[in-house]
Jmol script that loads the backbone (N, CA, C; Angstrom):
load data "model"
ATOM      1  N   UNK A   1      -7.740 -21.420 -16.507  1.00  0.00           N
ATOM      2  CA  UNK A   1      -8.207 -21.778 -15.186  1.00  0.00           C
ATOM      3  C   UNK A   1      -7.089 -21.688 -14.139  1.00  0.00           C
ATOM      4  N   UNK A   2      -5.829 -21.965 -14.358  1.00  0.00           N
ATOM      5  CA  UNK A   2      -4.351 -21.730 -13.301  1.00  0.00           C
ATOM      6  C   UNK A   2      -4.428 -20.444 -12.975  1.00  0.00           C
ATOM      7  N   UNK A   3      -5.019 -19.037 -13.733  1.00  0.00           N
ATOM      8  CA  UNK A   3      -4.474 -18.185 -13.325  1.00  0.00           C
ATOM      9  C   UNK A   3      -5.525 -17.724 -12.446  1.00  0.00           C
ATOM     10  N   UNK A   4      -6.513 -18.623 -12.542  1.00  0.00           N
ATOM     11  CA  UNK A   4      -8.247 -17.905 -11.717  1.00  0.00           C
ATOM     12  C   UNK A   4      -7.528 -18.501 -10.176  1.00  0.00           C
ATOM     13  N   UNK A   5      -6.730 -20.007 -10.270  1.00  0.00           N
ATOM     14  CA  UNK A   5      -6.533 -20.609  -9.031  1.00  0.00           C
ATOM     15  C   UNK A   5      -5.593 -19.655  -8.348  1.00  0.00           C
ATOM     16  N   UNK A   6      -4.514 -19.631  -9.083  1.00  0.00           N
ATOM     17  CA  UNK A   6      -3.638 -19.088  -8.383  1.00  0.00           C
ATOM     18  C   UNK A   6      -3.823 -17.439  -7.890  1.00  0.00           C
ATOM     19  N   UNK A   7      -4.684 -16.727  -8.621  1.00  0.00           N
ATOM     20  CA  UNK A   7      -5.345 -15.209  -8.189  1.00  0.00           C
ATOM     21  C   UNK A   7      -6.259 -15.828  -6.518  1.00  0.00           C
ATOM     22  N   UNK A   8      -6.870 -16.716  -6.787  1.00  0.00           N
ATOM     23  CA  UNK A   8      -7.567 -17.111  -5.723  1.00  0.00           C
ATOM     24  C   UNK A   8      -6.566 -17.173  -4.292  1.00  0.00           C
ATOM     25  N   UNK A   9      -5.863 -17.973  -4.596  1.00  0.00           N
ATOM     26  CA  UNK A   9      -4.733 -18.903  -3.978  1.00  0.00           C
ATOM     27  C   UNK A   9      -4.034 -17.467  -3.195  1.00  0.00           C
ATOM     28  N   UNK A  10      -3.871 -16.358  -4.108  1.00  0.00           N
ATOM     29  CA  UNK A  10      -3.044 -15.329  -3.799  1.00  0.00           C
ATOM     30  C   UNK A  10      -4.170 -14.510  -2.916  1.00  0.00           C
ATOM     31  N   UNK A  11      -4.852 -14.503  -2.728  1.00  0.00           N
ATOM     32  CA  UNK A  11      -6.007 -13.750  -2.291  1.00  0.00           C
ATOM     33  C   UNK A  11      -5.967 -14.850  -0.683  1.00  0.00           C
ATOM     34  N   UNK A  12      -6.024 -15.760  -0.641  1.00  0.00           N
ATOM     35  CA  UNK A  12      -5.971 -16.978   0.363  1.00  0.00           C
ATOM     36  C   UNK A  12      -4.931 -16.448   0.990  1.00  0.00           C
ATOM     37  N   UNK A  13      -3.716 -16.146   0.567  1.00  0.00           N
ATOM     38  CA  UNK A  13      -2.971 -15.698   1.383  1.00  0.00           C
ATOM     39  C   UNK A  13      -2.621 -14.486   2.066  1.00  0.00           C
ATOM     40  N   UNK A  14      -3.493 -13.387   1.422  1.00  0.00           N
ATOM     41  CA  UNK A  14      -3.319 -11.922   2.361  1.00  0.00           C
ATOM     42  C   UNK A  14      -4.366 -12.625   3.017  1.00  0.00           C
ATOM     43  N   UNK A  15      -5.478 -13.366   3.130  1.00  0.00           N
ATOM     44  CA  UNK A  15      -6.423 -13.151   4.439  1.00  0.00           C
ATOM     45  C   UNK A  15      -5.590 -14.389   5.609  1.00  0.00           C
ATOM     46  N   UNK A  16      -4.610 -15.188   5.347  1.00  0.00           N
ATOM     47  CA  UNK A  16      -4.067 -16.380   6.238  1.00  0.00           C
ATOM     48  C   UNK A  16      -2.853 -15.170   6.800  1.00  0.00           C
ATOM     49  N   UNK A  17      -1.979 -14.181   5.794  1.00  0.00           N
ATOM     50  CA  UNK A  17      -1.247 -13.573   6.691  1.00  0.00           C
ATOM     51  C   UNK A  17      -1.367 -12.422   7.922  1.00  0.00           C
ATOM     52  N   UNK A  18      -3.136 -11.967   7.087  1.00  0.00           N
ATOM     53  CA  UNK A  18      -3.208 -11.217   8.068  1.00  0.00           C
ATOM     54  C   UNK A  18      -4.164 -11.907   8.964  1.00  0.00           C
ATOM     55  N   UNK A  19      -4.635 -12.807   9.136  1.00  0.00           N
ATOM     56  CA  UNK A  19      -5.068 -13.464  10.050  1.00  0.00           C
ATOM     57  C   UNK A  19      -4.002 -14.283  11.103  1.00  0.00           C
ATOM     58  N   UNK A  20      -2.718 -14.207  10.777  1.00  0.00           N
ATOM     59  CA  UNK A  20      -1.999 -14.265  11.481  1.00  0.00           C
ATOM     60  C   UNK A  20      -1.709 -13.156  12.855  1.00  0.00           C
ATOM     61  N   UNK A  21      -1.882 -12.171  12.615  1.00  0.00           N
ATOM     62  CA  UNK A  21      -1.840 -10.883  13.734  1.00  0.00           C
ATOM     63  C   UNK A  21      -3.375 -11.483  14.434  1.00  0.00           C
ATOM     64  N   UNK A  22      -4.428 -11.648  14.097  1.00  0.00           N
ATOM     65  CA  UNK A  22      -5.359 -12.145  15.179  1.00  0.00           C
ATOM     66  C   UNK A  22      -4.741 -13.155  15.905  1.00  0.00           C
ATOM     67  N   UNK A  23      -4.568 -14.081  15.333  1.00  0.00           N
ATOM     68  CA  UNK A  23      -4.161 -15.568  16.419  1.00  0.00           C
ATOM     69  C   UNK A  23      -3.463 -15.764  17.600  1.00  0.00           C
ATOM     70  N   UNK A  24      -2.667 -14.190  17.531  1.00  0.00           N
ATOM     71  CA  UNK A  24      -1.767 -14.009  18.995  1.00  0.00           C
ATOM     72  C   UNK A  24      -0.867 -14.732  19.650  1.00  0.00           C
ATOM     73  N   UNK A  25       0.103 -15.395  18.232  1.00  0.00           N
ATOM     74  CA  UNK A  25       1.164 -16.570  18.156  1.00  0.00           C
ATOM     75  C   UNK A  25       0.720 -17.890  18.501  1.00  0.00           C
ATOM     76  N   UNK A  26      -0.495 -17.836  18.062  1.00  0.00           N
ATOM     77  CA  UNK A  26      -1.911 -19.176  17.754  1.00  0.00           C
ATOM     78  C   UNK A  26      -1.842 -19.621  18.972  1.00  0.00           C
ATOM     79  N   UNK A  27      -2.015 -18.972  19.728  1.00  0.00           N
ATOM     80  CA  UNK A  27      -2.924 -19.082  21.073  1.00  0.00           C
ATOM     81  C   UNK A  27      -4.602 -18.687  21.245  1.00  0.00           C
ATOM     82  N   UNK A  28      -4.927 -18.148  20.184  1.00  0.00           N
ATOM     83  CA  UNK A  28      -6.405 -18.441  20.283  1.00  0.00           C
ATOM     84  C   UNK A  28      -6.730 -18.772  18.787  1.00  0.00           C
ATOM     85  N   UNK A  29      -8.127 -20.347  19.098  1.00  0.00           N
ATOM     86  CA  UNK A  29      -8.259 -21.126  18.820  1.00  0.00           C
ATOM     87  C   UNK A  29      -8.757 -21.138  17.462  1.00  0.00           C
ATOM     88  N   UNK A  30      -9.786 -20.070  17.180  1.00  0.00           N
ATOM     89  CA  UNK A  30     -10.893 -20.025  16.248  1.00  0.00           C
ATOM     90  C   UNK A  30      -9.932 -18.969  15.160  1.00  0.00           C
ATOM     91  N   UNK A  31      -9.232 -18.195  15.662  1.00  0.00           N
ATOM     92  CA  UNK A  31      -8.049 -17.528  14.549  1.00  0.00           C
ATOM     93  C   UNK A  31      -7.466 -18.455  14.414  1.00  0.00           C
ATOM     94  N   UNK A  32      -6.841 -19.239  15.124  1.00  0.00           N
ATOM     95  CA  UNK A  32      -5.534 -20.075  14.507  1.00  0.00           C
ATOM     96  C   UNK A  32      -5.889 -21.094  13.481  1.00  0.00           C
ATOM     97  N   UNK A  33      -7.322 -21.569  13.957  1.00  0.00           N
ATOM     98  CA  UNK A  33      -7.757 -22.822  12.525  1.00  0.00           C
ATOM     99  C   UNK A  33      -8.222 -21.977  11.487  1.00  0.00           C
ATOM    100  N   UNK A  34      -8.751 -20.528  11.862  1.00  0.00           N
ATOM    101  CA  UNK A  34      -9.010 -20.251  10.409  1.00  0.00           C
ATOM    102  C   UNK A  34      -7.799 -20.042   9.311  1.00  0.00           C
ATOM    103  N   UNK A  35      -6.770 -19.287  10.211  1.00  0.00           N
ATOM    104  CA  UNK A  35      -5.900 -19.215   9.538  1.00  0.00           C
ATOM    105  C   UNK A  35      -4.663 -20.024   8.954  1.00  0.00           C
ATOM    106  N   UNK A  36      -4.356 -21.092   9.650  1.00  0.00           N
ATOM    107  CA  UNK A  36      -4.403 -22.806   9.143  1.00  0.00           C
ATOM    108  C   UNK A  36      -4.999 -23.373   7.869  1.00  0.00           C
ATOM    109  N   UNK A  37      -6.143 -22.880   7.733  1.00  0.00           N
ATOM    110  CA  UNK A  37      -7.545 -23.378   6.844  1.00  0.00           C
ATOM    111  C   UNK A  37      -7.078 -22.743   5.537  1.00  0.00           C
ATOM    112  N   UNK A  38      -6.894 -21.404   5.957  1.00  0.00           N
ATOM    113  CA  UNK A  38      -6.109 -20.490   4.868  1.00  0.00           C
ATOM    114  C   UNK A  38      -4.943 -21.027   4.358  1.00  0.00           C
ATOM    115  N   UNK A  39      -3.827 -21.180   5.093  1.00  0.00           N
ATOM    116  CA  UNK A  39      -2.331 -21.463   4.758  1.00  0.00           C
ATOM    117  C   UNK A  39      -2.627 -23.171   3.741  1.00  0.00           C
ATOM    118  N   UNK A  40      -3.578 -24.448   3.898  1.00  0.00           N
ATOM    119  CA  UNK A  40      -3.653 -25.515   3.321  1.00  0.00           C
ATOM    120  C   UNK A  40      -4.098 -24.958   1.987  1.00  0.00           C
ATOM    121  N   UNK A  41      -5.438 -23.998   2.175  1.00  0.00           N
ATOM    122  CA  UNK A  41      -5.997 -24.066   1.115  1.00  0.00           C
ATOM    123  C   UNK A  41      -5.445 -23.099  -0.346  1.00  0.00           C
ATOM    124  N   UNK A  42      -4.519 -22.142   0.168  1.00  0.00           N
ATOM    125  CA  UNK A  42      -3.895 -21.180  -0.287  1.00  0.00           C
ATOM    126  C   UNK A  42      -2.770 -22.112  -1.028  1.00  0.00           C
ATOM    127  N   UNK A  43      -1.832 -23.079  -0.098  1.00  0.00           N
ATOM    128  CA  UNK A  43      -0.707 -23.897  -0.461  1.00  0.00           C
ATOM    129  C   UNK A  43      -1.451 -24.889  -1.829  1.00  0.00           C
ATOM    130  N   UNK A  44      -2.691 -25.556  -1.877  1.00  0.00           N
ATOM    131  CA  UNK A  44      -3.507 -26.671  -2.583  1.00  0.00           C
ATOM    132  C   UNK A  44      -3.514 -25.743  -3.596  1.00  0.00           C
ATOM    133  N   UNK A  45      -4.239 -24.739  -3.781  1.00  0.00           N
ATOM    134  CA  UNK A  45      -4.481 -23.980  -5.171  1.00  0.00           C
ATOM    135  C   UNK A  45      -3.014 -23.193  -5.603  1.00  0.00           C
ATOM    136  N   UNK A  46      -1.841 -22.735  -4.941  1.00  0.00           N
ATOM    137  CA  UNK A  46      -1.088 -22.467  -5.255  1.00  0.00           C
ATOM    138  C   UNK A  46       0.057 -23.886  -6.262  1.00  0.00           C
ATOM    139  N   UNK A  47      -0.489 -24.995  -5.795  1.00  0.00           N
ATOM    140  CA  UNK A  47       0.245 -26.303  -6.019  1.00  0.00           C
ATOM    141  C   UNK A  47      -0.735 -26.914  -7.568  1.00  0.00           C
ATOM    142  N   UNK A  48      -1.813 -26.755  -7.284  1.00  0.00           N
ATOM    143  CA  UNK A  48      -3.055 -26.923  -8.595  1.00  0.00           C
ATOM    144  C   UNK A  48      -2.285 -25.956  -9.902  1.00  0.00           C
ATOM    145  N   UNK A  49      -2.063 -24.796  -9.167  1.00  0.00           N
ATOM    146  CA  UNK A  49      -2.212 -24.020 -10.456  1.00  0.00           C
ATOM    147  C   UNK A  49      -0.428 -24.086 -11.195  1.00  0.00           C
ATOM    148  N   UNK A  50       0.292 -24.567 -10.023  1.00  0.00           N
ATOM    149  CA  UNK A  50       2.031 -24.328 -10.810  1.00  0.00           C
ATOM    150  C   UNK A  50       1.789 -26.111 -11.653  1.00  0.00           C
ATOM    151  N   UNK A  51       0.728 -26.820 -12.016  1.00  0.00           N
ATOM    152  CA  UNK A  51       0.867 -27.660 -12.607  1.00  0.00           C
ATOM    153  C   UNK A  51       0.536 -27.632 -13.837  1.00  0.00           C
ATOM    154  N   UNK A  52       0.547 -26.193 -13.963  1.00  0.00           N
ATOM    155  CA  UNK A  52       0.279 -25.678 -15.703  1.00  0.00           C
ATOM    156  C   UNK A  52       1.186 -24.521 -16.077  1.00  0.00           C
ATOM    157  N   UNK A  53       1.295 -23.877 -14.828  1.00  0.00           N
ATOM    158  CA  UNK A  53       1.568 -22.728 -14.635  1.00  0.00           C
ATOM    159  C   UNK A  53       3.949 -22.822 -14.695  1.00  0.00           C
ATOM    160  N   UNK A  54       4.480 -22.348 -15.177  1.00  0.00           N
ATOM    161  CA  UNK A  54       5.886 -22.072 -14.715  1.00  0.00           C
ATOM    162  C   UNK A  54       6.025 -21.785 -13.273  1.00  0.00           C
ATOM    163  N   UNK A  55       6.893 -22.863 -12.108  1.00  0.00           N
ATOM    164  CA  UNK A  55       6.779 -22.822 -10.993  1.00  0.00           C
ATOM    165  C   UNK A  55       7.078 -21.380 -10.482  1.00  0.00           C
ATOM    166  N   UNK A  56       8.601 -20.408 -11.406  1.00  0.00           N
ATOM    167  CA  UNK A  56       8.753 -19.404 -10.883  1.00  0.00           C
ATOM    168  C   UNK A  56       7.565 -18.163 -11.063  1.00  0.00           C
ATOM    169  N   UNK A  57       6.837 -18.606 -12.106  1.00  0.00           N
ATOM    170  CA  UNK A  57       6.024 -17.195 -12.367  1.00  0.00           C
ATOM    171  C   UNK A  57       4.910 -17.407 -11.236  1.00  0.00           C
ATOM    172  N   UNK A  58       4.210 -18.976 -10.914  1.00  0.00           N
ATOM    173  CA  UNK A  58       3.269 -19.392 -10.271  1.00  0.00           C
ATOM    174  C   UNK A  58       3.829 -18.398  -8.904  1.00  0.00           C
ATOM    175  N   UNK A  59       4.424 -19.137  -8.380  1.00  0.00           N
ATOM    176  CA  UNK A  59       4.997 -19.064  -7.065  1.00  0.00           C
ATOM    177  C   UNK A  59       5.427 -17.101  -6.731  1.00  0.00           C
ATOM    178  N   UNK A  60       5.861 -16.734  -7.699  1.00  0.00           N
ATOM    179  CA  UNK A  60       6.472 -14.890  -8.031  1.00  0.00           C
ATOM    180  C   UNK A  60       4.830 -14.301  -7.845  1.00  0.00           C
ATOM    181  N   UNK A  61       4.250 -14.352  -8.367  1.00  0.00           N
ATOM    182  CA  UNK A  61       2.597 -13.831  -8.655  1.00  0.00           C
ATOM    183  C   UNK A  61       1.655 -13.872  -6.927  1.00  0.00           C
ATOM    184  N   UNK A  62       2.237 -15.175  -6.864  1.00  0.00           N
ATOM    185  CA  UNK A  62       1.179 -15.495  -5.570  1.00  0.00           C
ATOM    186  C   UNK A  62       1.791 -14.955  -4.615  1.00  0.00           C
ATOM    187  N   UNK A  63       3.150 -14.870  -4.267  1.00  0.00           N
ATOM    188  CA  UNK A  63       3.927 -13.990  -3.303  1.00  0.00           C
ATOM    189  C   UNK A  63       3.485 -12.850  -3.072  1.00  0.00           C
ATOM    190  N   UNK A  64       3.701 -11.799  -4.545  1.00  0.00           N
ATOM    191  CA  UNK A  64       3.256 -10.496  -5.152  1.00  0.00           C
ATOM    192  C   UNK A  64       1.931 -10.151  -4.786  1.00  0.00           C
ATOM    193  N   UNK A  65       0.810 -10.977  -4.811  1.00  0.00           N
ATOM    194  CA  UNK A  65      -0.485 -11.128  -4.363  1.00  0.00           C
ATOM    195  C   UNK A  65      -0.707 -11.009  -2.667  1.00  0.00           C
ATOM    196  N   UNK A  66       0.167 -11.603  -1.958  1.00  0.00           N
ATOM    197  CA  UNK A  66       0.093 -11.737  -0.929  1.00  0.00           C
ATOM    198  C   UNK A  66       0.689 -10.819  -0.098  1.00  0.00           C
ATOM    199  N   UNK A  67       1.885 -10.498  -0.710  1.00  0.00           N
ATOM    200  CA  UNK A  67       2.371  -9.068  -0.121  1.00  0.00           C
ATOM    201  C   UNK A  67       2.063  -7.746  -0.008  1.00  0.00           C
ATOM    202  N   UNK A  68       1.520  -8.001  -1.552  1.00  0.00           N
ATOM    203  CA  UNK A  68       0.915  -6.523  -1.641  1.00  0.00           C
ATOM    204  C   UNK A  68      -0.395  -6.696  -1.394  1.00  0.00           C
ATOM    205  N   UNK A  69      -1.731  -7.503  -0.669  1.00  0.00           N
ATOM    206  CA  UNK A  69      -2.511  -7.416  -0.590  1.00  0.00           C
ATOM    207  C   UNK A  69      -2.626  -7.498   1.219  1.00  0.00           C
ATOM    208  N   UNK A  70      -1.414  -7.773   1.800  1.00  0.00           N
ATOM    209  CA  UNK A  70      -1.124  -8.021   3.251  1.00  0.00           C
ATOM    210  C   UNK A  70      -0.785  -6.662   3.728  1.00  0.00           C
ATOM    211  N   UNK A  71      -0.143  -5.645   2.547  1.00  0.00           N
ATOM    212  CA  UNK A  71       0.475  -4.474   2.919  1.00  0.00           C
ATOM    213  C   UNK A  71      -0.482  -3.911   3.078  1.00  0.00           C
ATOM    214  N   UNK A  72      -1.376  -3.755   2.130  1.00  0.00           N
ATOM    215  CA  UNK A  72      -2.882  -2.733   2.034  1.00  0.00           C
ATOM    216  C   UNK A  72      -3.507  -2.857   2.996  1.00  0.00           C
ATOM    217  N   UNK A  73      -3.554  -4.359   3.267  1.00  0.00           N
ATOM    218  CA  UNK A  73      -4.830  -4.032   4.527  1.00  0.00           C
ATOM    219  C   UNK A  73      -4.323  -3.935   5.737  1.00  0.00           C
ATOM    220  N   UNK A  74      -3.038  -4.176   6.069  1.00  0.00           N
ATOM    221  CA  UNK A  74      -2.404  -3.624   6.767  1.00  0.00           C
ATOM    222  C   UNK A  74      -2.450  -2.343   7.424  1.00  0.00           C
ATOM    223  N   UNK A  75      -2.351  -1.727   6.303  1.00  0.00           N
ATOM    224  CA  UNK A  75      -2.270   0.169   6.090  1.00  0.00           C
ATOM    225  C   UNK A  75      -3.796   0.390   6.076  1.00  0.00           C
ATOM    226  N   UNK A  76      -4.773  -0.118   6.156  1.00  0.00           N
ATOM    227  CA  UNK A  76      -6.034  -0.168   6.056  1.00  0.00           C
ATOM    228  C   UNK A  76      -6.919  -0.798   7.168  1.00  0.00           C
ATOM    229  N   UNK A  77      -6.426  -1.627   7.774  1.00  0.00           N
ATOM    230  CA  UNK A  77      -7.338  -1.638   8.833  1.00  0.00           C
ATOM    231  C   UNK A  77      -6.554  -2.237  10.207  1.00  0.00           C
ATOM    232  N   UNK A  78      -5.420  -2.416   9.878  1.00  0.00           N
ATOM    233  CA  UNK A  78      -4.570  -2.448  11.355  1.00  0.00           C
ATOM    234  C   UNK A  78      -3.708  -1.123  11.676  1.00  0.00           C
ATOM    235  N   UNK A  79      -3.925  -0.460  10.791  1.00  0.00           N
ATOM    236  CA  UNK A  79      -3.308   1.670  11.485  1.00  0.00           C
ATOM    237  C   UNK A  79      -1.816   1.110  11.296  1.00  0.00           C
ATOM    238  N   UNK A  80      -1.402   0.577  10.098  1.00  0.00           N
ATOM    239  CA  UNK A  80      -0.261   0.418   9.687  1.00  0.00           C
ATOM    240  C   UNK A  80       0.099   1.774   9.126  1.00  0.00           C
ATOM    241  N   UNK A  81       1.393   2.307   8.998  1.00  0.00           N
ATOM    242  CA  UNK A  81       1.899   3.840   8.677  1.00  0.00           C
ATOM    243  C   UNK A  81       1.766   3.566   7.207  1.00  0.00           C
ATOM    244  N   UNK A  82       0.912   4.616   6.250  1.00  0.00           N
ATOM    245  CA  UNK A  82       0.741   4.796   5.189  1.00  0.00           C
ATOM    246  C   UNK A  82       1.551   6.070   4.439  1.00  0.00           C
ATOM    247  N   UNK A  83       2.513   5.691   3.632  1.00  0.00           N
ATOM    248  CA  UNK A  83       3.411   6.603   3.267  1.00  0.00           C
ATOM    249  C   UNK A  83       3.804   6.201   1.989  1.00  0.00           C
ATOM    250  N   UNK A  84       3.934   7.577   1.187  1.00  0.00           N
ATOM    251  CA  UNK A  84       4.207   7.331  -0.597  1.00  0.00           C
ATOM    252  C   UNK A  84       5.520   6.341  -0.735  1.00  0.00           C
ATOM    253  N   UNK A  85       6.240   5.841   0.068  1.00  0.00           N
ATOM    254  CA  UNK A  85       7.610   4.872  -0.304  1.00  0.00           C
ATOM    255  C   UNK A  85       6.764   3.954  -0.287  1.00  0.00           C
ATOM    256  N   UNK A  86       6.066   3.220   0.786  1.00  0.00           N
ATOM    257  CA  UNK A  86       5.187   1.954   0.937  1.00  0.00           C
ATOM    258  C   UNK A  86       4.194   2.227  -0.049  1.00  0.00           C
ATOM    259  N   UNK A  87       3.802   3.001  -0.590  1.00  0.00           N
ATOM    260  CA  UNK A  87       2.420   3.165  -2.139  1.00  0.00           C
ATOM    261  C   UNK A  87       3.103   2.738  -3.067  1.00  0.00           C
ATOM    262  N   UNK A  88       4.323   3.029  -3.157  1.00  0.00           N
ATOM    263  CA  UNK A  88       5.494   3.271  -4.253  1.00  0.00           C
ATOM    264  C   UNK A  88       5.806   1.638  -4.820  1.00  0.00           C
ATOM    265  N   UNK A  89       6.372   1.185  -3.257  1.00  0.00           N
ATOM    266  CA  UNK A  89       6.690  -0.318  -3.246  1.00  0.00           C
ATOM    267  C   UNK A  89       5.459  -0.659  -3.776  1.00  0.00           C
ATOM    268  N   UNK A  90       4.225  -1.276  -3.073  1.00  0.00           N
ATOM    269  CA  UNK A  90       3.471  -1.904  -3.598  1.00  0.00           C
ATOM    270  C   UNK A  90       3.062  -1.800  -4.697  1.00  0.00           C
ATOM    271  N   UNK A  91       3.098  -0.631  -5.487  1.00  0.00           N
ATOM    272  CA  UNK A  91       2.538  -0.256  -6.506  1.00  0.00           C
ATOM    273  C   UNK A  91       3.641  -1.336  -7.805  1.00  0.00           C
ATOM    274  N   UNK A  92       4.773  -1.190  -7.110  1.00  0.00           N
ATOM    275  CA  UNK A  92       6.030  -1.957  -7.471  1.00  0.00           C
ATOM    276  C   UNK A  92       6.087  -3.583  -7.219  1.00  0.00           C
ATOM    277  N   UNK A  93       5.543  -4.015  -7.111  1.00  0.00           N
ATOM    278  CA  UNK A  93       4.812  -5.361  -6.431  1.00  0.00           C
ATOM    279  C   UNK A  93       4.031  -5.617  -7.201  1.00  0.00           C
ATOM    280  N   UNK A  94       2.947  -4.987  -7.806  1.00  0.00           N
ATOM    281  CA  UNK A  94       1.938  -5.126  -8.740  1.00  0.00           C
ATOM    282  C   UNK A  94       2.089  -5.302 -10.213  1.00  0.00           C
ATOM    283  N   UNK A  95       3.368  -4.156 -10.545  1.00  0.00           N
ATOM    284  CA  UNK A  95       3.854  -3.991 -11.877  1.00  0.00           C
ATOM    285  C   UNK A  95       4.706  -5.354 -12.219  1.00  0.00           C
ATOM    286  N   UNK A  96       5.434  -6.247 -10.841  1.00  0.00           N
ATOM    287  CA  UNK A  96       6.211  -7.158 -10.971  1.00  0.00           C
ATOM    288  C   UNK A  96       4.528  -8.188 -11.180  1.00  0.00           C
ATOM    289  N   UNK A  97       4.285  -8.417 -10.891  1.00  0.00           N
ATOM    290  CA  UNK A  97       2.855  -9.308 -10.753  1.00  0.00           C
ATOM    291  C   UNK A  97       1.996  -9.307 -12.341  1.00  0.00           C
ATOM    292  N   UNK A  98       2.042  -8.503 -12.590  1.00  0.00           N
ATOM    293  CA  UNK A  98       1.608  -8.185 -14.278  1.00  0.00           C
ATOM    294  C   UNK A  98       2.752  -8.414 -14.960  1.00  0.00           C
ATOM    295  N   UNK A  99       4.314  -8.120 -14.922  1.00  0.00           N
ATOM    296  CA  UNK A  99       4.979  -8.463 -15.936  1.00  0.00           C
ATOM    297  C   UNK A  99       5.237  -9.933 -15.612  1.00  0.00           C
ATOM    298  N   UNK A 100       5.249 -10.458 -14.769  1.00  0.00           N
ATOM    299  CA  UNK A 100       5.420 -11.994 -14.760  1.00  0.00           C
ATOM    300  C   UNK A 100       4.077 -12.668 -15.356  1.00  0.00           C
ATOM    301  N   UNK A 101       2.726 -11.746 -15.048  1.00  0.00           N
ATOM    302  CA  UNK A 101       1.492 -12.850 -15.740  1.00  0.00           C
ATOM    303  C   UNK A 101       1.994 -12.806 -17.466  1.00  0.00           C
ATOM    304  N   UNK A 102       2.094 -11.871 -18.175  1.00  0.00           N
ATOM    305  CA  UNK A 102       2.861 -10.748 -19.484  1.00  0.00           C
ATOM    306  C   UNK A 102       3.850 -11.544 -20.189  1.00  0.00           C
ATOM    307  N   UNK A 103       4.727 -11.804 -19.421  1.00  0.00           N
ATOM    308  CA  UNK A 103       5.795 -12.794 -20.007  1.00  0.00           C
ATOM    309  C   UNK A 103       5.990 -14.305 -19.680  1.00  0.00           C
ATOM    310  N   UNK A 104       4.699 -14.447 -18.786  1.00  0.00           N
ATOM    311  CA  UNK A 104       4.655 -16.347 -18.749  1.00  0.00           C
ATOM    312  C   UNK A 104       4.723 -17.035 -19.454  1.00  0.00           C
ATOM    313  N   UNK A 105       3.826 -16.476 -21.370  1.00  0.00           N
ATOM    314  CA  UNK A 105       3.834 -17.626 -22.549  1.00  0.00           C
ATOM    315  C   UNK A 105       2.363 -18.518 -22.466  1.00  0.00           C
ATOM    316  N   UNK A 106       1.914 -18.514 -21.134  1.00  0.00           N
ATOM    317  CA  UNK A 106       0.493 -18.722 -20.848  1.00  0.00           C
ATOM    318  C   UNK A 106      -0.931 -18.220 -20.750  1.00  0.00           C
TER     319      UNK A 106
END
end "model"
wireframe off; spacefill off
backbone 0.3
color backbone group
């Protein structure tokens, strides 16, 4: 069940970071609480799940999740520059994200 939270948790956080570019340095209202809403609820299940979970793998995974799921949609629906170094990285982000779930012991 830690790793359903923390996949969740990691997912919570590409939509709170990229809901950060709406909020417009949280000057508007209805982005900024959603993405608030995100950052508690993302932090709660990220905090649920390192209570089973090894804090560095918890915490490494959900980063990994968030980066590379912030990059994509990035490159996907804000006309972020899509280029094989940035495929490369993330793709590199992912492989770190699987060998940390791989060698947790959990």
């Amino acid at each position: 069940m830690a790793w359903v939270l923390l996949a969740v948790a990691g997912l919570l956080e590409v939509g709170w970071s990229v809901g950060m570019k709406f909020t417009e340095g949280f000057t508007r209202l209805w982005p900024s609480v959603a993405t608030v809403a995100g950052i508690v609820a993302s932090m709660l299940l990220l905090a649920q799940a390192a209570r089973t979970l090894p804090i560095g793998t918890a915490y490494g995974v959900w980063v990994g999740i968030g980066a590379a799921g912030a990059a994509v949609l990035g490159m996907t629906l804000l006309g972020e520059p899509v280029t094989a170094a940035r495929i490369f990285f993330i793709a590199l982000l992912l492989v770190a994200v699987v060998g940390l779930k791989a060698t947790s012991g959990h």
